[in-house]
N, C-alpha and C positions, 0 to 999 in steps of 0.2 A: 323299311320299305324303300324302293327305288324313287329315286326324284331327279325330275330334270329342272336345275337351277341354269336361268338364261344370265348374261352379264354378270357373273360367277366371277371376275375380275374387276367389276366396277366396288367401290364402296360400301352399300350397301350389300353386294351379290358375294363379296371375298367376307364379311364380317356372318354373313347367315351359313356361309359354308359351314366354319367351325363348327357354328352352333349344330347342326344339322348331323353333324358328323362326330358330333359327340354325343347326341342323342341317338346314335346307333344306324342312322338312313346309308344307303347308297347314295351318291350324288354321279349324274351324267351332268358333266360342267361345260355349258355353251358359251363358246367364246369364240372370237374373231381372230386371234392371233395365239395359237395354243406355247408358243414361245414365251409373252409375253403373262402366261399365266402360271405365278407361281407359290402354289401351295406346301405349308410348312413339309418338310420329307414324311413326318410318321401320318401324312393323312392323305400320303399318294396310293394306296393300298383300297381308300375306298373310294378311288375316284376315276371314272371314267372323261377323257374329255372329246366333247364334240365341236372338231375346228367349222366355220364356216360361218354368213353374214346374212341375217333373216332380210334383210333383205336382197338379196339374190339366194333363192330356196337350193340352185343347180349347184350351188355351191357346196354342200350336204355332199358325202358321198356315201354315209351307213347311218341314217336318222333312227336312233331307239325308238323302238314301239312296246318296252316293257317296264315303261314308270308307267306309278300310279298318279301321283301329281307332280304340278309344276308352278314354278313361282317366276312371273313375268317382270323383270327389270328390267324392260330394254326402255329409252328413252333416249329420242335424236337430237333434243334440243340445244346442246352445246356444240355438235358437230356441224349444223346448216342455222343460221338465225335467223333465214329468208321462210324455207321452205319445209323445217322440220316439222312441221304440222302434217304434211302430207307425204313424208317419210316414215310417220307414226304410225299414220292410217295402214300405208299397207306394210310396214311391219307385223303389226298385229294381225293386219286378215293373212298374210303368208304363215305366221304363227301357226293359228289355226287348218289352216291342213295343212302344216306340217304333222301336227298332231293329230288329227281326226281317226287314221285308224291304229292309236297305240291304247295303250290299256288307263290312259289317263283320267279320274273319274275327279280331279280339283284343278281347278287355275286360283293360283294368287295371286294377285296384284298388287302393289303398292302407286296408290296415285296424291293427287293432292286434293288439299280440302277446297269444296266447290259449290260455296254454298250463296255464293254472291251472283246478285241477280247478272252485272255486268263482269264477265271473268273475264282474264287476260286470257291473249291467243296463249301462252303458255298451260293455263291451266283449263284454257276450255279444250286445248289438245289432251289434257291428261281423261276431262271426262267424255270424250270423242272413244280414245281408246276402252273406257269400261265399259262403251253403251256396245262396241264392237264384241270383245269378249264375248258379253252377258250373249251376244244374238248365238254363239256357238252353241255346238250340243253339251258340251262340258259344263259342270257348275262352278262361277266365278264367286270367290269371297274377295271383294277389293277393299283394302284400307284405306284413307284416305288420311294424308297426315299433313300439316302445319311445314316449317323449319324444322330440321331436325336437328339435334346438338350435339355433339360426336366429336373426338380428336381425326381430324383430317375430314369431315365433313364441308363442301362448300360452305354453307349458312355460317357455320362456327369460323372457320378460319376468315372468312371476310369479315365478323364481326368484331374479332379479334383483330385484324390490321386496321381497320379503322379506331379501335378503341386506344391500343397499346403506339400509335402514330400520331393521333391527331387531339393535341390538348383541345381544341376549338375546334367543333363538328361545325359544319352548316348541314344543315339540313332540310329538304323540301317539305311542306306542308302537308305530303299523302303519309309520313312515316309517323301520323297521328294515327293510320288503321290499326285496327287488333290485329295480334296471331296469338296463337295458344301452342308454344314451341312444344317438344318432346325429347327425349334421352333418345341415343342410338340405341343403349342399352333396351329400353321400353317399346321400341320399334320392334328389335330383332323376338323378345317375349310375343307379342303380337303375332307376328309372323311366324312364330313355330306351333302356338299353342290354337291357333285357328285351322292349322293341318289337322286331316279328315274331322272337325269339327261338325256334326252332324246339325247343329243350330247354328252352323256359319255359310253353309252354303248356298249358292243364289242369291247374298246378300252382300250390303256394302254397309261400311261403320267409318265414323268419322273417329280420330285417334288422336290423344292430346294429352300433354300432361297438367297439373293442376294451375298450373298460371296462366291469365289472360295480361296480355301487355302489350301496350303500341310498340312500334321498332326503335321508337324513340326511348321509351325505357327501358329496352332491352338493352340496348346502348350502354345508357346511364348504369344499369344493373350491375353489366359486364367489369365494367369500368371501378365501380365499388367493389366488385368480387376481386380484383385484381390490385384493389389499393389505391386506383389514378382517382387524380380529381380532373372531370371530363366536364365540359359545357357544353350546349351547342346554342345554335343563332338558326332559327328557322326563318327561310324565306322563299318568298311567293314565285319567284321568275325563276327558280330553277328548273328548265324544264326535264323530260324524262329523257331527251339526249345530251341534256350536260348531264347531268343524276349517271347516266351511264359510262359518258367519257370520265368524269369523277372517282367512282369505282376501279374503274379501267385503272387509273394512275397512282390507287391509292391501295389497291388490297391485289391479292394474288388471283384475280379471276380473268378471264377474258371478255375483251368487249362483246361479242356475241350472248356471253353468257349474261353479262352485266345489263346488257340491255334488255334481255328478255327477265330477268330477277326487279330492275324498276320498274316494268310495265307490270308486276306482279305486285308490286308493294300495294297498290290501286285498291285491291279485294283485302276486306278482312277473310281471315283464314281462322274461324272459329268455330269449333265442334259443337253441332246441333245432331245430330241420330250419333247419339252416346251409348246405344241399345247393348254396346259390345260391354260395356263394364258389367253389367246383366250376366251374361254368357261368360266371359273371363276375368272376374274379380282382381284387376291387376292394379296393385297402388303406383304409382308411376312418379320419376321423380321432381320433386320443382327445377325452376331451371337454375337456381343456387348451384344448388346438387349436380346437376345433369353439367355444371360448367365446372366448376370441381372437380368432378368424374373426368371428362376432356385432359383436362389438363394433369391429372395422375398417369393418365396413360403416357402422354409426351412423358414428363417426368422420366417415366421408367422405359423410353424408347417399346413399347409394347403397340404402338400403330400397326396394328394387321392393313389398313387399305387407304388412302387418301384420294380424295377426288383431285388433286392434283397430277396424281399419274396416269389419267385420261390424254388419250391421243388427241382432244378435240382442241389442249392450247398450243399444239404442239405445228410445226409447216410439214412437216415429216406426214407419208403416209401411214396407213395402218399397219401396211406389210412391209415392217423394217427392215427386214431380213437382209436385204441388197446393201445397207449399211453397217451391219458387222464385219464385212471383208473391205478393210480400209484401200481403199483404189492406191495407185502407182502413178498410173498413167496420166499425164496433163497436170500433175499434183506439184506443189511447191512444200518444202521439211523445213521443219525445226525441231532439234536433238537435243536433249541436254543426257550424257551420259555421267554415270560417278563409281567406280569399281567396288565394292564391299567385303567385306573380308568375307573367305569362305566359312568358317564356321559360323556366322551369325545365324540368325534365325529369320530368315527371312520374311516368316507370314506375318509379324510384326510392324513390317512396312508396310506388307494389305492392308492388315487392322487398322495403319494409318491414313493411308490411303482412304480407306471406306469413310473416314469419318471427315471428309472435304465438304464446304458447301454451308452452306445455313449458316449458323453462328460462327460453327468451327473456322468459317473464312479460307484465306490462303492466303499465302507471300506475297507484300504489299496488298493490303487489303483495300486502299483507298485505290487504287487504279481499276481494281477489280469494281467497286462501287460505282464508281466516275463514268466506267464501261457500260455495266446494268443501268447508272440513268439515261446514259443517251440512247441506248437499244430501248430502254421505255418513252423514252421521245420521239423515238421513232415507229413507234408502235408493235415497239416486238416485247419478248417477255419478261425482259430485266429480270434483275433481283426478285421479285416481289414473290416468287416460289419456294424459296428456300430448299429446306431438303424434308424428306417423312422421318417423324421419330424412330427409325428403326436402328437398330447395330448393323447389318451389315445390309445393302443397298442391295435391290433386283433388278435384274433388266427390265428395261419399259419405266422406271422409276425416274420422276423429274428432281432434276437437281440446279434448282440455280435455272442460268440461261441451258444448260446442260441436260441430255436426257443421258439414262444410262443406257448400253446396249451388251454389253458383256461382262458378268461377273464370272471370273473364271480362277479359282485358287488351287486349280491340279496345274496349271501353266501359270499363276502368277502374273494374271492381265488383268486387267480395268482399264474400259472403253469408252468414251463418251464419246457425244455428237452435240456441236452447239447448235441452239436453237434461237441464237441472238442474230438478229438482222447483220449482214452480210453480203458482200456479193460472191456469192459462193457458198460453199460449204466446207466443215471445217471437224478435225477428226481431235481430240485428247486421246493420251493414252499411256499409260501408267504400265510398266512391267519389268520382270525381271530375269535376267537370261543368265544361265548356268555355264560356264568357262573352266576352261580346265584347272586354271590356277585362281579365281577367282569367279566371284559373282558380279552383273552387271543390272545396275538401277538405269531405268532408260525412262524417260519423261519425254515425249513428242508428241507435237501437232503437226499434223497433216492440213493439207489447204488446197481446194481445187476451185480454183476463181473461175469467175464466171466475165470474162473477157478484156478487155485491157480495164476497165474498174477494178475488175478481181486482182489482177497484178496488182495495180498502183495502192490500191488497199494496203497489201501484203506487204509491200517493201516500205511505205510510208511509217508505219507501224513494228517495221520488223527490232530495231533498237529499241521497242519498250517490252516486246515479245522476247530479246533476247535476255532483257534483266528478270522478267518476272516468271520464265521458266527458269531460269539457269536458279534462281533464288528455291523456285517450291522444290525441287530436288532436291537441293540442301535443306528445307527445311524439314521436310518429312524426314531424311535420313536422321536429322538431330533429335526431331520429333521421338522417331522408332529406336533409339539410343544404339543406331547398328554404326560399328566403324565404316571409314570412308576416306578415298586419297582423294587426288585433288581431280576433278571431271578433266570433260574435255567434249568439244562440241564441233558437230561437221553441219 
């Protein structure tokens, strides 16, 4: 059957693809930046994509009206931390006639569990949005889930920087409430096997896997599952805006996001209308297993999606595109070239290239560090992103302070755009140029400051700029085991 999947490039929406499209469906894939969405090659055959921003509808210019159903992921609340409640709202109601005259006969939703009398504005926006749906003519099945536990999932990886970081947790007095976590794995079952479910529709079900646990022992779990010996020191005055500056400094989230996930720790998040195990006898896994699982996938670089490569921790707009044509004009260079013998193998160096970032590091790794903390002292995104377990990196992918913008191996370019506080903005750029008597490795940062700061930035810095490019040039070349004379730099 035809299905229109909304946020088809967010985490959850790139992980249900597959699934979807291995179980035989057409997928109309909505997304905001059709650039920015990139599906494995042998699954672009069954996939149509629809560019535009539900919230602006005009932005649509050929809206399908021949799926049967559709699965609702969209969700503001990392992008605005003021006002995403009311970006939700009419989300959803534009949603709805968008769709009203297509042949749509399911909506599905993924919301959270909401069963605490006093909910966070997070999660009383999730059940704002199902009571929206439910009013449409369509029949809504909404799930309603806990933490989810996933390789590249927020929940997980913030779990994971605090546990694998910090021998000595402190921890606030609310991370006594229950959650009853879930596998990505047991989510995405969920979600396929409730399509055209005739005893699912019109209805919502709470989703959970077998363990109940405060966040405190979740922790503590993680932490045994990994081998660490973890303590924590619970105390009273930590309020929910240090709890969130906390976060902010210690795991790879954003303060936006950070602070609306502590006002959320408040509510247990425990499955009561369990009605669904009735209807889909699905044994689901503990979250031993489900953190096990997580970390086999990193293992084997097999991350299909991470919530880290959302535009929402990003300064950059949605529509990048004006940043893959590195500007000229008003711009300050730094080159570091190195000549390569012609017969080497060049894509060797991509492959080296691709693998920059997260553990793999780079040339002088402490400078690079020392950078990432004061860009997180200053409130930008430091280190604390790492890279996604994948082999070879997509555009739109966060890396480090770095997003990528161009993976290009018919021209032998890699692009990046940093994302670390600056005055200015500021280009990486990896590539290799074809000569007649040779090949040429070119490593350069571009720099277009942003007024006599932007200068004084640039030139203050340019003597450590010159040692730790002119260095990862050579290193990657040694790295890629391609011969190499001696550079030369303008």
């Amino acid at each position: 059957m035809k299905i229109l999947l909304t946020g088809a490039n967010g985490y959850i929406g790139a992980t249900l693809l597959q699934r979807l499209i291995k179980e035989g469906h057409y997928i109309y894939a909505l997304v905001r930046n059709r650039k920015r969405f990139n599906p494995p090659r042998h699954l672009k055959s069954r996939i149509t994509v629809i560019e535009g921003d539900i919230l602006d509808p005009q932005s649509f210019k050929d809206f399908p009206t021949d799926f049967e159903a559709t699965y609702y992921l969209i969700h503001s609340m990392s992008h605005d931390s003021i006002n995403f409640d009311v970006k939700d709202r009419l989300a959803a109601e534009n949603f709805l006639n968008l769709i009203k005259d297509s042949s749509c006969r399911q909506i599905i939703y993924l919301s959270g569990i909401v069963n605490d009398e006093r909910l966070s504005k997070h999660l009383y926006s999730r059940y704002e949005i199902e009571k929206i749906l439910k009013k449409g003519p369509i029949a809504l099945t909404c799930l309603r889930a806990a933490i989810i536990i996933g390789a590249g999932s927020s929940s997980f990886e913030i779990i994971r920087s605090l546990v694998e970081k910090l021998p000595i947790m402190i921890t606030p007095k609310w991370l006594n409430s229950k959650c009853q976590p879930i596998s990505i794995f047991d989510v995405i079952d969920y979600l396929t096997k409730v399509l055209e479910h005739p005893e699912c529709l019109g209805r919502s079900f709470d989703i959970g896997g077998p363990d109940r646990l405060s966040y405190k022992e979740i922790l503590l779990k993680f932490a045994q599952i990994r081998k660490l010996k973890r303590y924590t020191v619970s105390v009273p005055i930590l309020t929910p805006k240090l709890s969130a500056r906390w976060l902010f400094l210690i795991t790879p989230t954003t303060f936006k996001l950070a602070s609306a996930l502590v006002d959320s720790l408040r509510n247990d998040v425990i499955c009561i209308n369990q009605s669904i195990e009735k209807i889909i006898p699905l044994k689901c896994l503990s979250f031993e297993d489900s953190v096990r699982q997580a970390f086999r996938i990193i293992n084997d670089c097999e991350v299909i999606a991470s919530w880290q490569d959302s535009w929402s921790g990003s300064n950059m707009p949605s529509n990048y595109n004006q940043y893959v044509q590195v500007p000229t004009h008003g711009c300050l260079f730094w080159a570091e070239k190195q000549k390569i013998d012609k017969q080497c193998d060049c894509q060797k160096f991509m492959e080296r290239v691709y693998l920059l970032g997260g553990k793999n590091g780079y040339f002088a790794n402490w400078a690079w560090k020392l950078r990432g903390f004061m860009d997180r002292m200053l409130g930008g995104v430091g280190l604390r992103r790492g890279k996604v377990a994948r082999k070879k990196p997509r555009p739109g992918d966060s890396l480090d302070f770095w997003r990528v913008l161009l993976v290009d191996d018919e021209n032998r370019r890699f692009l990046l755009f940093g994302e670390m506080k600056v005055p200015g903005e500021v280009w990486l750029e990896f590539s290799i140029n074809e000569l007649a008597d040779y090949n040429e490795l070119v490593v350069k940062a571009t720099f277009r400051p942003k007024g006599v700061l932007g200068r004084l930035y640039w030139y203050t810095f340019w003597p450590i700029h010159h040692v730790i490019f002119k260095g990862l040039g050579r290193r990657i070349l040694k790295d890629s085991q391609l011969s190499m004379e001696p550079g030369y730099i303008f």
